[in-house]
C-alpha positions in Angstrom: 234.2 89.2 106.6 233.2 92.1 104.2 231.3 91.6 101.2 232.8 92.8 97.7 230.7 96.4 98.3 232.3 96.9 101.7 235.5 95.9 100.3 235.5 98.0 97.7 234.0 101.5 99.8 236.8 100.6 102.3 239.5 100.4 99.6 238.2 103.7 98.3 238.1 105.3 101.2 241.7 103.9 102.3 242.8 105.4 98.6 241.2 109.0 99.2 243.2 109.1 102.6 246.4 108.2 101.0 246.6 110.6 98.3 245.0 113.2 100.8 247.8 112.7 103.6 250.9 109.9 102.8 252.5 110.5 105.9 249.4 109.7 108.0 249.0 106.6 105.8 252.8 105.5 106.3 252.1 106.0 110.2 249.9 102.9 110.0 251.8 101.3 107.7 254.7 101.3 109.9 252.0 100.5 113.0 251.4 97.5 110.6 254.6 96.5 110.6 255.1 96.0 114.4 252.3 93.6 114.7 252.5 90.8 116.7 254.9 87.9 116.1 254.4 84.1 117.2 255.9 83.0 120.4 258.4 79.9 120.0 257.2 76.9 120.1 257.9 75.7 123.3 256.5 78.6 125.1 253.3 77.8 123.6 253.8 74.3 124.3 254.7 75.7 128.1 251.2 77.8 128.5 249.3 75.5 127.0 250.5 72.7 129.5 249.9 75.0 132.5 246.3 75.4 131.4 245.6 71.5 131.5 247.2 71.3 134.5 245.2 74.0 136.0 242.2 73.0 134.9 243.2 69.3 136.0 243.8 70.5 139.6 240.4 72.4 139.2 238.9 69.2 138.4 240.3 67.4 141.3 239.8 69.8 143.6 236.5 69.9 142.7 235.8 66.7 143.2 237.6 66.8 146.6 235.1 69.6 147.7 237.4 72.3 148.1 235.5 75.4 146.8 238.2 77.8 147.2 241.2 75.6 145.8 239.0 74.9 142.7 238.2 78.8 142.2 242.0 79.5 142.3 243.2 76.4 139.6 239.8 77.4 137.2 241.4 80.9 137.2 244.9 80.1 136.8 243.7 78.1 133.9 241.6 80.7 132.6 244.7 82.8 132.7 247.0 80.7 131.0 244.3 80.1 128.4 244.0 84.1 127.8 247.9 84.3 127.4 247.6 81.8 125.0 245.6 83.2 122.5 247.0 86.8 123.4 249.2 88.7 120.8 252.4 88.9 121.6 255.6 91.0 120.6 259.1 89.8 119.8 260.2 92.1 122.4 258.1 91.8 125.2 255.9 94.9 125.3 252.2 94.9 125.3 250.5 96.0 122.3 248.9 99.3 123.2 250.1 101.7 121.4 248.2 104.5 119.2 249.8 106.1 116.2 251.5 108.4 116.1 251.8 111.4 113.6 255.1 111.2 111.9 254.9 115.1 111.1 
């Protein structure tokens, strides 16, 4: 978190770029705008079951003594976990995009 001087040097600065260049400012403005949405719920329901079941299966297997078989499910979960908390877009695409200048 900032603290009110940061907040208020950041809010200057972001004011001297706006009046300096609008379109450049509307560029992330618009950036902004296509931010990530939430998934629905069920998909989150969805990945978030797949990760306690890998890491269930981890579990067992590692209790079975099967090193390889436990690697594999404490991945899967791992990945599951990742797409979880990872952004997402109502249309599918991977957020990895730079702005661009609208001039």
């Amino acid at each position: 978190m900032l603290d009110d001087v940061e907040r208020r040097a950041l809010d200057d600065i972001e004011g001297r770029l706006a009046a300096e260049d609008p379109r450049w400012v509307l560029a992330f403005d618009a950036q902004q705008a296509r931010l990530p949405t939430d998934r629905p719920p069920w998909m989150h329901h969805l990945l978030v079951g797949g990760a306690v079941l890998m890491g269930t299966l981890a579990l067992i297997m590692l209790v079975a003594g099967i090193p390889s078989l436990t690697a594999l499910f404490a991945l899967s979960a791992a990945g599951f976990v990742w797409i979880v908390h990872r952004p997402s877009r109502s249309d599918g695409s991977r957020i990895t995009e730079t702005p661009r200048d609208p001039g």
